[in-house]
The first five atom37 places (N, CA, C, CB, O) and aatype in JSON, in Angstrom:
{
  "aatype": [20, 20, 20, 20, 20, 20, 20, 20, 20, 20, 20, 20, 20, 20, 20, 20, 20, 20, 20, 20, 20, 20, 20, 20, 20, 20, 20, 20, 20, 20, 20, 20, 20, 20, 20, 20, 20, 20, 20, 20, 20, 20, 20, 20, 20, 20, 20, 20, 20, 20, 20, 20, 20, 20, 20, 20, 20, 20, 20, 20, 20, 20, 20, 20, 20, 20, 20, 20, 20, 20, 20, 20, 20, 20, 20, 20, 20, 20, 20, 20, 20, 20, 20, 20, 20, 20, 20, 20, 20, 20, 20, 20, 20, 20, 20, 20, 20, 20, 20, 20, 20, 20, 20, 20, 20, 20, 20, 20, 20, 20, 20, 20, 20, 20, 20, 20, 20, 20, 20, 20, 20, 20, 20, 20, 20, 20, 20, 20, 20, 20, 20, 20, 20, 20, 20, 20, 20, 20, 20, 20],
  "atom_mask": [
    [1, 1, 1, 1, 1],
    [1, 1, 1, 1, 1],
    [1, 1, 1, 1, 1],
    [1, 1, 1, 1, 1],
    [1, 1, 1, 1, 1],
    [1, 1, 1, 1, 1],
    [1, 1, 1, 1, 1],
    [1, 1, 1, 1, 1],
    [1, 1, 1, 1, 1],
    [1, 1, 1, 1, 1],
    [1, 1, 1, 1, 1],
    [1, 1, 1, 1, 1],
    [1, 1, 1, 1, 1],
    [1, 1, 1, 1, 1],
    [1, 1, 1, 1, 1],
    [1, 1, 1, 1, 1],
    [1, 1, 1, 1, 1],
    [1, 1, 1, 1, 1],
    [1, 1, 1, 1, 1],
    [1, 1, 1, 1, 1],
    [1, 1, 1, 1, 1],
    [1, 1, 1, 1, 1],
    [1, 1, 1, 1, 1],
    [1, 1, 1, 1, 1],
    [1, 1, 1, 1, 1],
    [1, 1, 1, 1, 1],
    [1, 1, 1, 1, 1],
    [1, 1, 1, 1, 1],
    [1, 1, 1, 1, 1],
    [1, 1, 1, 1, 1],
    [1, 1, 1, 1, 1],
    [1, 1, 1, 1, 1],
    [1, 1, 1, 1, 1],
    [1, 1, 1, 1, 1],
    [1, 1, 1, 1, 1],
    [1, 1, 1, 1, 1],
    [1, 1, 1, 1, 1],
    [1, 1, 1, 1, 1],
    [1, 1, 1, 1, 1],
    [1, 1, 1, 1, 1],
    [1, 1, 1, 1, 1],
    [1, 1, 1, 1, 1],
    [1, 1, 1, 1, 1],
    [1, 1, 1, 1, 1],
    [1, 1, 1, 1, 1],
    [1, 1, 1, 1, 1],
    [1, 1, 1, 1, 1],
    [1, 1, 1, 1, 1],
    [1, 1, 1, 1, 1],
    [1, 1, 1, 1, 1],
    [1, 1, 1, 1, 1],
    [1, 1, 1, 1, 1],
    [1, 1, 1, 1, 1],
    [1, 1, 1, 1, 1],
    [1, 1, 1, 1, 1],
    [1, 1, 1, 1, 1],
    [1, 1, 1, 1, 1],
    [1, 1, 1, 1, 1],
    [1, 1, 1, 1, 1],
    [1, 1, 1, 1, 1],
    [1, 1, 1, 1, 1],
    [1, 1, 1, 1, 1],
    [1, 1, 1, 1, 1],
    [1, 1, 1, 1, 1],
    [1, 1, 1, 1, 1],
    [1, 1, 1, 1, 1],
    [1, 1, 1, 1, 1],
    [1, 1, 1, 1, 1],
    [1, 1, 1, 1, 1],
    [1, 1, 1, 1, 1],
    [1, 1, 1, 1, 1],
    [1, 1, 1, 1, 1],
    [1, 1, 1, 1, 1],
    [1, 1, 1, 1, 1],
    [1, 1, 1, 1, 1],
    [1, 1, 1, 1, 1],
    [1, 1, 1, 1, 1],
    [1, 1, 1, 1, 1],
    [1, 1, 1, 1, 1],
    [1, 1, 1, 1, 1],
    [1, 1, 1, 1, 1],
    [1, 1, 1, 1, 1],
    [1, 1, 1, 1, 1],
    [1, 1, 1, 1, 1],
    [1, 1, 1, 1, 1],
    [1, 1, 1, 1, 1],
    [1, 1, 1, 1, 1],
    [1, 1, 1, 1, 1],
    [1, 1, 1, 1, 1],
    [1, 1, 1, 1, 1],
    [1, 1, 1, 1, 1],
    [1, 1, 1, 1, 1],
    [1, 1, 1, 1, 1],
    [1, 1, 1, 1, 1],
    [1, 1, 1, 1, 1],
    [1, 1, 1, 1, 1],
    [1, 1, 1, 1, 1],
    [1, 1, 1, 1, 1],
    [1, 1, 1, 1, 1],
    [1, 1, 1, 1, 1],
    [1, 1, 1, 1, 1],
    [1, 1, 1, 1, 1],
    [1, 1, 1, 1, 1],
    [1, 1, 1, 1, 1],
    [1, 1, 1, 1, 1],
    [1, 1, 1, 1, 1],
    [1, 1, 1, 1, 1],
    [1, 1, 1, 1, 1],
    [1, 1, 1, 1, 1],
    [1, 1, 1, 1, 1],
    [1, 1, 1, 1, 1],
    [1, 1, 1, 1, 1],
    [1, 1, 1, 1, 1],
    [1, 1, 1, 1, 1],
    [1, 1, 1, 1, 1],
    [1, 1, 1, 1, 1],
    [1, 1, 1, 1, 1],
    [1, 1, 1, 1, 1],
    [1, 1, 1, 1, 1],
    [1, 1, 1, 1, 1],
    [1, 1, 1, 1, 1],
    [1, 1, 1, 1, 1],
    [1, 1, 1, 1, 1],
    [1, 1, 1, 1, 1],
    [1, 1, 1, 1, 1],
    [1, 1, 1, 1, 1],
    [1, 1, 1, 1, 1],
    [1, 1, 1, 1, 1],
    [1, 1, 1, 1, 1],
    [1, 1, 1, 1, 1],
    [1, 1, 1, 1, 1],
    [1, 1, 1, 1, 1],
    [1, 1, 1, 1, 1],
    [1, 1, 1, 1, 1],
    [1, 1, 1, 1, 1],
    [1, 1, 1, 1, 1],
    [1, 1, 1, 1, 1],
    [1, 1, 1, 1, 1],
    [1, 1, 1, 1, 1],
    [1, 1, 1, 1, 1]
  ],
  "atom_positions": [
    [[166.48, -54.98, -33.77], [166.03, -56.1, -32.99], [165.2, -55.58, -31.84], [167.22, -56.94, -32.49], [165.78, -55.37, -30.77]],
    [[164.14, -55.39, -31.92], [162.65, -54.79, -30.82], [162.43, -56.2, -30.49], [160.9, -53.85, -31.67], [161.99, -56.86, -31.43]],
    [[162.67, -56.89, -29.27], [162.21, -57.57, -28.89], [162.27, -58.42, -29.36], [161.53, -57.38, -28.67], [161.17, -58.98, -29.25]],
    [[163.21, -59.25, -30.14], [163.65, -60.32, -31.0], [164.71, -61.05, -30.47], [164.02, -59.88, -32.25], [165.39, -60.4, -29.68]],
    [[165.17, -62.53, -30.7], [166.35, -62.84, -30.76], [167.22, -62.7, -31.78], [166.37, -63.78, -30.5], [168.24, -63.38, -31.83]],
    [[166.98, -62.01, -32.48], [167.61, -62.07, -34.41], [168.75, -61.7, -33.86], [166.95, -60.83, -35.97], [168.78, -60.65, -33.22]],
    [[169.9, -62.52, -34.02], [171.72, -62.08, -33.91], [171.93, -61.87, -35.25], [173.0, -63.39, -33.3], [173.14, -61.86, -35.48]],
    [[171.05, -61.63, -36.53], [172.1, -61.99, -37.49], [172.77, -60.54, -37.32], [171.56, -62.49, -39.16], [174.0, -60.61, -37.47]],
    [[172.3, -59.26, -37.05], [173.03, -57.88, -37.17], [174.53, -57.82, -36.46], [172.06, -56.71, -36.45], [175.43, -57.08, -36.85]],
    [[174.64, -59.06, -34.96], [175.31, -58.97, -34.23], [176.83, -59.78, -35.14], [174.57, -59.47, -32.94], [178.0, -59.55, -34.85]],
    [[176.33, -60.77, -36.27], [177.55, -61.13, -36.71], [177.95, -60.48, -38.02], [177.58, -62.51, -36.79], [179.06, -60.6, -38.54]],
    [[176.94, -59.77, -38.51], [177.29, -58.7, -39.8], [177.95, -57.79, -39.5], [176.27, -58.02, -40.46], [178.74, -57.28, -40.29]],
    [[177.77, -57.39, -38.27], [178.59, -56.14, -38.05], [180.3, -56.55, -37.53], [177.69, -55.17, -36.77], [181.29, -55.81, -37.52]],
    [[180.19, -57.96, -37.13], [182.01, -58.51, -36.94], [182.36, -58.8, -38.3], [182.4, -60.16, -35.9], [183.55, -58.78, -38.59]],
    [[181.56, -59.05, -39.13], [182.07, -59.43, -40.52], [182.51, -57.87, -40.98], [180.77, -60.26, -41.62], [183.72, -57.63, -40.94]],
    [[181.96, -57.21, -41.24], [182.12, -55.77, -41.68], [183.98, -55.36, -41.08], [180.59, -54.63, -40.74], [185.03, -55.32, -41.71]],
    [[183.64, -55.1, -39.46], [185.06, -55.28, -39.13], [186.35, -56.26, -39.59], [184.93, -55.49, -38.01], [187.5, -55.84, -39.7]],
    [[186.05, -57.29, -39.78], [186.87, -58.3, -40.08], [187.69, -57.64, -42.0], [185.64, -60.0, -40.01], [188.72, -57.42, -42.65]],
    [[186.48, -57.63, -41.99], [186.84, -57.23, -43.78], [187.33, -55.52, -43.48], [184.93, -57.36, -45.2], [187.99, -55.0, -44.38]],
    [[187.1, -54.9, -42.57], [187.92, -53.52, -42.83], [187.26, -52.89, -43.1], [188.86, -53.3, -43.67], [187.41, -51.71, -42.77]],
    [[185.91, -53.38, -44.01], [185.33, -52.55, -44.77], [184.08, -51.4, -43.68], [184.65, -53.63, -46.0], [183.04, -51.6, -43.06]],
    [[184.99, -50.16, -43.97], [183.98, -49.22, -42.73], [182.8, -48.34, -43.46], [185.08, -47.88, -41.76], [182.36, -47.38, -42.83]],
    [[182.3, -48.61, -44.69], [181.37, -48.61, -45.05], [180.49, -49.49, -44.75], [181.51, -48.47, -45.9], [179.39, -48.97, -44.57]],
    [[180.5, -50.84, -44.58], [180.0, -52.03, -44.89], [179.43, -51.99, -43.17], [181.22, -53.33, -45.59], [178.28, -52.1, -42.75]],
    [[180.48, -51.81, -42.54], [180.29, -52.16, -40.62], [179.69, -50.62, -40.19], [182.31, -52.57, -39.47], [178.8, -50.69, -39.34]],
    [[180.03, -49.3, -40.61], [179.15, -48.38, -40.04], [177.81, -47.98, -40.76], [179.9, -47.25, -39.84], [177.04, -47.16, -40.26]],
    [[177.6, -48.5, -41.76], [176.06, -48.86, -42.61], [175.19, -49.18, -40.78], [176.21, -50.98, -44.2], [174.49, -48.36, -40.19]],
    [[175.47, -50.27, -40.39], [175.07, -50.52, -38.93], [175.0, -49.96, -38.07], [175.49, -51.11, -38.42], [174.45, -50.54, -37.13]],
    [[175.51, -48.43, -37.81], [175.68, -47.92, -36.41], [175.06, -46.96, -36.55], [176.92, -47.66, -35.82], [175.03, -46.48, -37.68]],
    [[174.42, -46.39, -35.59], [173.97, -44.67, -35.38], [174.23, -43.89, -35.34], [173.62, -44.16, -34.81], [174.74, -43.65, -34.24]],
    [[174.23, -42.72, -36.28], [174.95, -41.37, -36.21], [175.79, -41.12, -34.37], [173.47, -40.0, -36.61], [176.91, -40.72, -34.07]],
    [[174.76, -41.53, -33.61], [174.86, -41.06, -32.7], [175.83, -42.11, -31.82], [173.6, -40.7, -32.33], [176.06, -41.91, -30.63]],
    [[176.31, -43.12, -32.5], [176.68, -44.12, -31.71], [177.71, -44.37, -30.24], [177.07, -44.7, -32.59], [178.61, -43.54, -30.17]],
    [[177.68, -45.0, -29.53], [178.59, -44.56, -28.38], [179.12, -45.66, -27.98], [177.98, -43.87, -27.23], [178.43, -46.58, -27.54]],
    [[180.47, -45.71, -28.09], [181.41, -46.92, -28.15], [182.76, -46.71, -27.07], [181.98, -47.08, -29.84], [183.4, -45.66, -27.01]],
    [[182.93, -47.44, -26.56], [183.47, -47.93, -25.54], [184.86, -49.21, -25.85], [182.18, -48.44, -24.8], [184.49, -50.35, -26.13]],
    [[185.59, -49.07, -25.81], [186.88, -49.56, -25.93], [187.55, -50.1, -24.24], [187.77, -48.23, -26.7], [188.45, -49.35, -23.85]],
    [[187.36, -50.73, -23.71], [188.33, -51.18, -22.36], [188.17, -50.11, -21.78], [189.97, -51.56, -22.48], [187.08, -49.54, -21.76]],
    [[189.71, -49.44, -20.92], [189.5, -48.45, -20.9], [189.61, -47.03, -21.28], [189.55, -48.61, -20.44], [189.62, -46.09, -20.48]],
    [[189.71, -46.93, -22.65], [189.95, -46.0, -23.41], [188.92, -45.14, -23.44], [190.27, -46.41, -24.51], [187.76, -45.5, -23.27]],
    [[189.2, -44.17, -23.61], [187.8, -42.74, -23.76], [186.71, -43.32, -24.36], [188.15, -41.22, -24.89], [186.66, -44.19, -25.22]],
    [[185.84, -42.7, -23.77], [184.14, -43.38, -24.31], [184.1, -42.15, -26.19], [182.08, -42.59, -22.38], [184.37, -40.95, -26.27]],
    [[183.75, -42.92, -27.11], [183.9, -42.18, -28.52], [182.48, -41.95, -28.63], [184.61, -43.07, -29.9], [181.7, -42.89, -28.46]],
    [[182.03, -40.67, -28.94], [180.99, -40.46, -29.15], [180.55, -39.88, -30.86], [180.78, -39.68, -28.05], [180.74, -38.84, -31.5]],
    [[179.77, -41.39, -31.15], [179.26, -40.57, -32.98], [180.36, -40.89, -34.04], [179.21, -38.46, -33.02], [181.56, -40.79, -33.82]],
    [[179.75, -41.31, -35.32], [180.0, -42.34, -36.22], [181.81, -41.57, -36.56], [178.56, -42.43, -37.75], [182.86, -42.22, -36.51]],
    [[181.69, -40.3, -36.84], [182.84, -39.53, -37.23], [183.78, -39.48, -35.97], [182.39, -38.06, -37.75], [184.91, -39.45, -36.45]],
    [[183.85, -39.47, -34.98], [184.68, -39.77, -34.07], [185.39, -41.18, -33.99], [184.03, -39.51, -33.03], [186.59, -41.46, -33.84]],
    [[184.18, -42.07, -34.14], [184.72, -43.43, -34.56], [185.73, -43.83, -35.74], [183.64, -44.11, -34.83], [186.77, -44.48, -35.78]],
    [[184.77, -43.01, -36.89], [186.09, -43.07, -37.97], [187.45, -42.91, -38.02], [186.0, -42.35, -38.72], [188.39, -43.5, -38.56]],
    [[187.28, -41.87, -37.22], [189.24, -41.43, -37.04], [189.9, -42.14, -36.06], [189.68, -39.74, -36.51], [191.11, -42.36, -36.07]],
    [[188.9, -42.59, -34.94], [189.98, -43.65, -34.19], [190.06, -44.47, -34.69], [189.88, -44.17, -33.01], [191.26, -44.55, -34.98]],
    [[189.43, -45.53, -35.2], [189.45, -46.6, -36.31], [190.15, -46.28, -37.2], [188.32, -46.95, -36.9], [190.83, -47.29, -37.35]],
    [[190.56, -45.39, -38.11], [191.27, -45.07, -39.03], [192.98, -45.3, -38.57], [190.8, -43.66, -39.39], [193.83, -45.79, -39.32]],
    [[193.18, -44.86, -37.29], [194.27, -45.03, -36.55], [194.31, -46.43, -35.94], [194.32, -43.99, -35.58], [195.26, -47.12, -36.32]],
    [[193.5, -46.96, -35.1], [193.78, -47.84, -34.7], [194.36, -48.98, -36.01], [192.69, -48.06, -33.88], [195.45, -49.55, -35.99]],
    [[193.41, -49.1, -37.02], [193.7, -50.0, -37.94], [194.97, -49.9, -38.39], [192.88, -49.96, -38.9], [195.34, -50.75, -39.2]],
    [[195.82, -48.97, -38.03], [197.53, -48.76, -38.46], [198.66, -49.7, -38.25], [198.1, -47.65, -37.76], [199.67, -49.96, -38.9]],
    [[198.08, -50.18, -36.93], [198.71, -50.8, -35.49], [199.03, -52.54, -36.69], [197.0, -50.91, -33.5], [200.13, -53.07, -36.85]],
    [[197.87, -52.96, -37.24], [198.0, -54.1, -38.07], [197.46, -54.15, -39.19], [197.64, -55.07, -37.57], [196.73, -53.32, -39.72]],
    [[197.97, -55.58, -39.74], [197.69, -55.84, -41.08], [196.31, -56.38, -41.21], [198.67, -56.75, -41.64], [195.7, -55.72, -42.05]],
    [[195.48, -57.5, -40.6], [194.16, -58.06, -40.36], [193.82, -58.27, -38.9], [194.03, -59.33, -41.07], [194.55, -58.41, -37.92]],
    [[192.35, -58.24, -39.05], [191.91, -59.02, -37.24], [190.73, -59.57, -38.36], [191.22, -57.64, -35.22], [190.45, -59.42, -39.55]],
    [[190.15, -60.42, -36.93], [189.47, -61.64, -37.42], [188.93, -62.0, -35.62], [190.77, -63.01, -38.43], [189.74, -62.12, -34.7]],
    [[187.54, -62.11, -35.47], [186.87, -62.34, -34.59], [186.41, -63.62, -34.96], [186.04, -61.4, -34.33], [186.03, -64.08, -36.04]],
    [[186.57, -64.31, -33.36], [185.92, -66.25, -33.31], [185.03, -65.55, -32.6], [186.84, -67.98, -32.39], [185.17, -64.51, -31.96]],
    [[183.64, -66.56, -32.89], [183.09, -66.04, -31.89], [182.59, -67.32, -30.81], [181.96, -65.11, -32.46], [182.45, -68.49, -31.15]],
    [[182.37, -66.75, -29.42], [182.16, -68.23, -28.46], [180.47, -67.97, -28.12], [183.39, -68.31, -26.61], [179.73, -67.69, -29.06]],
    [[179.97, -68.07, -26.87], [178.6, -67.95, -26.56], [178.12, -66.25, -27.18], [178.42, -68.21, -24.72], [178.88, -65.28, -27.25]],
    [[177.03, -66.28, -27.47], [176.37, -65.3, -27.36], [174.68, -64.98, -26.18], [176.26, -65.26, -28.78], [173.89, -65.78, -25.67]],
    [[174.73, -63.87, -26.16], [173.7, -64.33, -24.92], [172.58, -62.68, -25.61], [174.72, -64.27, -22.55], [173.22, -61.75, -26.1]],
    [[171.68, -62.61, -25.57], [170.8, -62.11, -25.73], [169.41, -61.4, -24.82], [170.71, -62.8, -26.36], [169.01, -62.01, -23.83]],
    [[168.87, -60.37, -25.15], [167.7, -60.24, -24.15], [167.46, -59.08, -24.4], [167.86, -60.48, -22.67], [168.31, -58.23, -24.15]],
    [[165.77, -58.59, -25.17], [166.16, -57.87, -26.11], [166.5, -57.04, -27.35], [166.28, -58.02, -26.02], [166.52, -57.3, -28.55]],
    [[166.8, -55.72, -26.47], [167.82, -55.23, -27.09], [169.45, -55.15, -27.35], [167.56, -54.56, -26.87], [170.21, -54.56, -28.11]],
    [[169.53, -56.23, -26.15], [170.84, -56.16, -25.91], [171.61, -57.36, -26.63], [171.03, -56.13, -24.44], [170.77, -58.14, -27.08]],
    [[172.64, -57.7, -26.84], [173.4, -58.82, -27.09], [174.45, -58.53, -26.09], [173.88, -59.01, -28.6], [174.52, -57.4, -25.6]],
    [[175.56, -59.78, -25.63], [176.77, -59.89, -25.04], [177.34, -61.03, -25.3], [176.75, -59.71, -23.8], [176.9, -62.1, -24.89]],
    [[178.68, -60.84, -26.2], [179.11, -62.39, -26.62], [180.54, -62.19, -25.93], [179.17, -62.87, -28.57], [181.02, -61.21, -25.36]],
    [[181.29, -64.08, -26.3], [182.81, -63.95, -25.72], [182.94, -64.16, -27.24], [183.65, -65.16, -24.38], [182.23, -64.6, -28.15]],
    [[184.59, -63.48, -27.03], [185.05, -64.0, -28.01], [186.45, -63.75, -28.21], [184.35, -63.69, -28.94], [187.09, -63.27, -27.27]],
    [[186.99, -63.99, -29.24], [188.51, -63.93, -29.51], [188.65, -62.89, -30.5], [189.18, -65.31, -30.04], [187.79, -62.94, -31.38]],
    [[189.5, -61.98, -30.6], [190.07, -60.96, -31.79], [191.71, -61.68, -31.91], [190.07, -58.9, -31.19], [192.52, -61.79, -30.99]],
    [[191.86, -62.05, -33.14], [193.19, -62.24, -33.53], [193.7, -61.04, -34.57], [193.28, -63.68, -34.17], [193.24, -60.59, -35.62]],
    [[195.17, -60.68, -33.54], [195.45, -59.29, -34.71], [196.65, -60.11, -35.7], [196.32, -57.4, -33.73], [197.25, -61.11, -35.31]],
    [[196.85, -59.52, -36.97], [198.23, -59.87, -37.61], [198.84, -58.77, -37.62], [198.27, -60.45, -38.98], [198.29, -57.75, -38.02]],
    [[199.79, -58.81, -37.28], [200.65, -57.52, -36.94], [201.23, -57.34, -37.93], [201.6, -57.5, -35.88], [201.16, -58.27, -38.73]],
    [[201.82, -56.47, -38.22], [202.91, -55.87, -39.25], [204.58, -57.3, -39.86], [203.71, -54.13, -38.02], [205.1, -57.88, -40.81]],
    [[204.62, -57.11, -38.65], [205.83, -58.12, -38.67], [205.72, -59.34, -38.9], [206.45, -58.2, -37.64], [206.7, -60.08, -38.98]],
    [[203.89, -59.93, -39.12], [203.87, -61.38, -39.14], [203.27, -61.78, -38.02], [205.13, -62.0, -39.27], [202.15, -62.29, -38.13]],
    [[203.82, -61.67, -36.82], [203.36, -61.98, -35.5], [201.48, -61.82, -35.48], [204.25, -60.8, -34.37], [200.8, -60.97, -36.05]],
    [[201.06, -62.92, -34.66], [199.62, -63.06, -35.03], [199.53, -63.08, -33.31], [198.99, -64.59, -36.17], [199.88, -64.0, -32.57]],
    [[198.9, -61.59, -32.9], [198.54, -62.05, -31.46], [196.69, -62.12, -31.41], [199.3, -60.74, -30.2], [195.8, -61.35, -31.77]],
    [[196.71, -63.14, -30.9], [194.5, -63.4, -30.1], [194.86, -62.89, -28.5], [193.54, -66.04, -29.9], [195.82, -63.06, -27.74]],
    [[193.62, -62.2, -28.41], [193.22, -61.38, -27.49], [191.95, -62.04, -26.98], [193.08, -60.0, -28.01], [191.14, -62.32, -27.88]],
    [[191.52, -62.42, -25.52], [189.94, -63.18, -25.38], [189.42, -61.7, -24.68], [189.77, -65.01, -24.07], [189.98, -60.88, -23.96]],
    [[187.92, -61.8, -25.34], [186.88, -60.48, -24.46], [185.71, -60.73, -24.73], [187.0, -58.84, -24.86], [185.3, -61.71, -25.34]],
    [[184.8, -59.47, -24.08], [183.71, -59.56, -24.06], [183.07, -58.32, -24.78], [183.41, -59.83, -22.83], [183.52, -57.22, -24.46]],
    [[182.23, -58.38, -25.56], [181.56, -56.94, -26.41], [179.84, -57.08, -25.71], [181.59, -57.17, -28.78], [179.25, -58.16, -25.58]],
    [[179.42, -56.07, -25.42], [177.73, -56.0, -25.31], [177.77, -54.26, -26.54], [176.91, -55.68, -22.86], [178.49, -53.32, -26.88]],
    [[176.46, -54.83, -26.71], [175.97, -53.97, -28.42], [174.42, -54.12, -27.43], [176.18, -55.23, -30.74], [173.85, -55.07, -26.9]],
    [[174.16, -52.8, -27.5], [172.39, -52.38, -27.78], [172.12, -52.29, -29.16], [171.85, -50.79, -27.16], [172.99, -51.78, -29.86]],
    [[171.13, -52.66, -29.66], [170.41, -52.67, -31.33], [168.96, -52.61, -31.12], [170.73, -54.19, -32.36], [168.05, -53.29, -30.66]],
    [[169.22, -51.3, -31.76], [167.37, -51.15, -31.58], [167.04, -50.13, -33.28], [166.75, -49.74, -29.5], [167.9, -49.68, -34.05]],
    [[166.07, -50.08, -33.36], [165.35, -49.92, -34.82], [166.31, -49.98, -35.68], [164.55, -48.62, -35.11], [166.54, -48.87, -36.16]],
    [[167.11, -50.97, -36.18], [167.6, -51.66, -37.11], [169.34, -51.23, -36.96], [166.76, -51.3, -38.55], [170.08, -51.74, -37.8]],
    [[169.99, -50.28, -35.9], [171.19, -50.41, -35.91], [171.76, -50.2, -34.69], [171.65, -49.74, -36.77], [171.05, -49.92, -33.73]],
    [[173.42, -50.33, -34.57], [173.88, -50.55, -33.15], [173.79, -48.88, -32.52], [175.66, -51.33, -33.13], [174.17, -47.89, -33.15]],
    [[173.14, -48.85, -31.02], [173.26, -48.0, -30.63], [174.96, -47.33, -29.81], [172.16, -48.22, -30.05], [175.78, -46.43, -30.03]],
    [[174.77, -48.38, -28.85], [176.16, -48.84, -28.03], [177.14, -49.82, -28.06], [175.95, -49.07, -27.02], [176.68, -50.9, -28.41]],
    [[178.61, -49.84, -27.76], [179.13, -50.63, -28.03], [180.15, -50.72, -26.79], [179.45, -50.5, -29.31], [180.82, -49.75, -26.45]],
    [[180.21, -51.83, -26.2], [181.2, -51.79, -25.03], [181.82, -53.27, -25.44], [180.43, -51.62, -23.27], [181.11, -54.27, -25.58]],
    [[183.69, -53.24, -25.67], [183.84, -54.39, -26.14], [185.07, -54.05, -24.96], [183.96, -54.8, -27.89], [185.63, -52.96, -24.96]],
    [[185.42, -55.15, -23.94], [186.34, -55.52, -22.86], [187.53, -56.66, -23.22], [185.43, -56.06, -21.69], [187.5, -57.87, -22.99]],
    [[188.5, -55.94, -23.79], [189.55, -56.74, -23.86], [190.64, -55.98, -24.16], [189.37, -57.74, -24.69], [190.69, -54.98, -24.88]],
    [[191.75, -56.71, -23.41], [193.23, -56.07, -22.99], [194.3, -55.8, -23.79], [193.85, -56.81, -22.16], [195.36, -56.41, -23.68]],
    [[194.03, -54.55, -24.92], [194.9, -53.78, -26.01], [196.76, -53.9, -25.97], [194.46, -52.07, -25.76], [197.48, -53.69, -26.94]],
    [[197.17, -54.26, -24.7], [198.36, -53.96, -24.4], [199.18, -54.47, -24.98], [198.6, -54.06, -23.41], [200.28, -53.91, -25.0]],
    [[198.95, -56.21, -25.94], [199.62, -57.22, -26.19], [199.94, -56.45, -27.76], [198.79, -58.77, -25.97], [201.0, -56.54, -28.39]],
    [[199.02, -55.89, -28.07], [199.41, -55.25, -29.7], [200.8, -53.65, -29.39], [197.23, -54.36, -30.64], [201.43, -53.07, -30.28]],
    [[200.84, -53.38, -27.91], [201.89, -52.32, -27.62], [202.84, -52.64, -27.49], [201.84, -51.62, -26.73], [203.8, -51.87, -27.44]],
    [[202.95, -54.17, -27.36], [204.64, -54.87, -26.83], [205.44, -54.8, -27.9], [204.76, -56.61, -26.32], [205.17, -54.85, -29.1]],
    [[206.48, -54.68, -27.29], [207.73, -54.56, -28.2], [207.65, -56.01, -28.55], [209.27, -54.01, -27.49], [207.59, -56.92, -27.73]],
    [[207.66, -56.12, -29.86], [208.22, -57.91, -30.84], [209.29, -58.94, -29.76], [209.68, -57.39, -32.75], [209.13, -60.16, -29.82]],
    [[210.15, -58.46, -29.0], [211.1, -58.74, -28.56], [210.36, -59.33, -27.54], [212.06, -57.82, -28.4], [210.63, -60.53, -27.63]],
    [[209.51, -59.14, -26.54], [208.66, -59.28, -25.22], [208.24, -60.83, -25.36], [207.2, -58.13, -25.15], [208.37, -61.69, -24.48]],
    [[207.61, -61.02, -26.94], [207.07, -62.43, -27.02], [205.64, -62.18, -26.31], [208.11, -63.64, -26.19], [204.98, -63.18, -26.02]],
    [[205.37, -61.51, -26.17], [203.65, -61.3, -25.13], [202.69, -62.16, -25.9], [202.76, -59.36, -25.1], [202.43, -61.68, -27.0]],
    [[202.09, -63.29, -25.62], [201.56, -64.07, -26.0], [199.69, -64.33, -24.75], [202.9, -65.17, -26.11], [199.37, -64.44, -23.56]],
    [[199.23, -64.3, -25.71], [197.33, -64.61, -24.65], [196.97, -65.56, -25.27], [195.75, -63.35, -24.69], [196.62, -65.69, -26.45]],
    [[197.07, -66.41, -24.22], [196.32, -67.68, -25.14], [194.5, -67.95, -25.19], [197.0, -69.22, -24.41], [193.78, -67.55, -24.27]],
    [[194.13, -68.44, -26.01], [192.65, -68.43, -26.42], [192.07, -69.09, -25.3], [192.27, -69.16, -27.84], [192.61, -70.08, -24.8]],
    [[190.98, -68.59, -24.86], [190.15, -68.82, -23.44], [189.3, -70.25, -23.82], [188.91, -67.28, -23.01], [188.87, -70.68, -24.89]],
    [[189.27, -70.69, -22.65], [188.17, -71.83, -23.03], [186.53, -70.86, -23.14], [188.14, -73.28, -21.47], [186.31, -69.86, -22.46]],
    [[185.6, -71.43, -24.1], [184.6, -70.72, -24.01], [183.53, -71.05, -22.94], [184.15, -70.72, -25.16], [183.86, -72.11, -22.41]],
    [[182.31, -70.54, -22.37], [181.11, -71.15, -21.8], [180.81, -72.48, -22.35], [179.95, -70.29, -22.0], [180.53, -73.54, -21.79]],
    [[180.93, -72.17, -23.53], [179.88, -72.94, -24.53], [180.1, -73.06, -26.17], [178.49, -72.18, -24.38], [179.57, -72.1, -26.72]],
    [[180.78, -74.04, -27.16], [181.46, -73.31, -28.44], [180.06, -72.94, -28.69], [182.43, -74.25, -29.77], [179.15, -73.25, -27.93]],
    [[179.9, -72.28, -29.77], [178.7, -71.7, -30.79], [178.87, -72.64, -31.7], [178.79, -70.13, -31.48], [179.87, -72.85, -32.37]],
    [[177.59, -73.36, -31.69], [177.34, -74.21, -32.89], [177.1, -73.46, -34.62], [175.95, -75.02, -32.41], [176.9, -74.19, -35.59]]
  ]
}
């Protein structure tokens, strides 16, 4: 996206995640890519990503991104949105955040997605519950 509004890369690449499939979602990213998690260590490059992703995906059974406004300008995108995890046990926790993605000559450079991991660390017993944010704006 050089100077385009084209989002479609911005929702192929949540679909890719959604489905798991890390062929399908790092087809999209740059060898070199540099991704950003809250505040977790900045991951640098597609193979670094793999193995945290490989791990993280342990934690549950599916996630599934809503998505709310998206905002554009650009190279950049920044949307809200919701990640719902299914946990192991059944328990379905949604998480509300914010992701900004640079995309430039056809894949994601950067990835900074802001939202609060802790609710997938609680003990079952805690009940830790986030309820879904009102959006700016739904996405038509």
């Amino acid at each position: 996206m050089t100077g385009t509004n084209d989002t479609r890369w911005w929702f192929e690449h949540f679909e890719g995640v959604d489905a798991r499939d890390m062929d399908r979602w790092f087809a999209g990213l740059s060898d070199d890519v540099v991704v950003r998690f809250s505040n977790w260590p900045v991951i640098r490059g597609k193979a670094a990503l793999k193995s945290h992703v490989i791990e993280f995906n342990k934690l549950f059974v599916t996630i599934s991104h809503k998505h709310g406004q998206l905002f554009t300008d650009g190279n950049l995108a920044a949307g809200e949105g919701v990640v719902t995890f299914t946990m192991h046990d059944g328990r379905e926790i949604s998480i509300p955040g914010t992701t900004v993605m640079e995309h430039r000559d056809g894949l994601i450079r950067r990835i900074a997605a802001y939202l609060d991991f802790g609710p997938l660390f609680a003990p079952a017993a805690d009940n830790v519950t986030v309820s879904e944010p009102s959006t700016f704006m739904p996405r038509a």
